[in-house]
N, C-alpha and C positions, 0 to 999 in steps of 0.2 A: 536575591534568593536563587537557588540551584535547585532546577529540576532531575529529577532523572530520564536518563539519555527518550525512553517511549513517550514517559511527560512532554515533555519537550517538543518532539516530531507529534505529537497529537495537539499542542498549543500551534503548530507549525500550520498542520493539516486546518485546524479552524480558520488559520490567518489567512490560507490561500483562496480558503472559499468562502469569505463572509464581503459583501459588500456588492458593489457592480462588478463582475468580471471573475475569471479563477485563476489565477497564479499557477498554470499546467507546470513552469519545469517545476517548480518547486514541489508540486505533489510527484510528478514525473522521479524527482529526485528523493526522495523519503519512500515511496512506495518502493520502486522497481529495485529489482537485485537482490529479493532478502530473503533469507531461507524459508522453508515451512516454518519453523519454531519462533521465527521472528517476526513475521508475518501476524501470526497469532498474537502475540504479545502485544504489536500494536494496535492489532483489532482492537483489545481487551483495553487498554487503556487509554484507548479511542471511547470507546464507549463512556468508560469510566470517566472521563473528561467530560463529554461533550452531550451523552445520555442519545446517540445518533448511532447507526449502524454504520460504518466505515464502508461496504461495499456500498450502500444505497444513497451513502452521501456521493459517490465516485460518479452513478450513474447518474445521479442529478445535475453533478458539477460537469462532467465532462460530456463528448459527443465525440461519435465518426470510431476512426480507428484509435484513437487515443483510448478514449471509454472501453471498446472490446480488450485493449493491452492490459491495460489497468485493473480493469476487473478480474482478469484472468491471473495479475501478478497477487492481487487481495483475495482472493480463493486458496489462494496456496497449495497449487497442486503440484509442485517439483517435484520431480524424481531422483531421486536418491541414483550416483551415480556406477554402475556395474560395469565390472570390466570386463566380464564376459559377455554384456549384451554391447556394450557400448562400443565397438571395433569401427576401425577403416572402412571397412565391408558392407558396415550397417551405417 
């Protein structure tokens, strides 16, 4: 069967953290890098899957500065990039 691509990374997200131990790269790898609108989407079908809040599984599963990164990349707070603020200078 074929899930769709959030299915999928949220079947992923259970796999890393169910049992003894958390599988960091691999949430490391599906979390980090993804836009605000992506981000979202796999909250939502995180949920959707697993009936779990995706950030409070993060702070369960992880610790240290992992957990601070990870939470911060599952909040989705990136900024949209400006080229008038974003210069050399700054």
């Amino acid at each position: 069967l074929a899930l769709l691509p959030f299915d999928a990374e949220s079947w992923l997200i259970r796999k890393a953290t169910r049992g003894a131990g958390t599988d960091e790269r691999l949430l490391w790898s599906i979390v980090c890098g993804r836009s605000n609108k992506d981000m979202e989407c796999l909250k939502k079908a995180f949920f959707k899957y697993a009936d779990k809040d995706l950030t409070v599984l993060l702070k369960k599963e992880t610790g240290g500065d992992l957990e601070d990164f990870l939470i911060m990349c599952a909040q989705a707070i990136e900024d949209a990039y400006d080229p008038e603020i974003h210069t050399e200078a700054k």
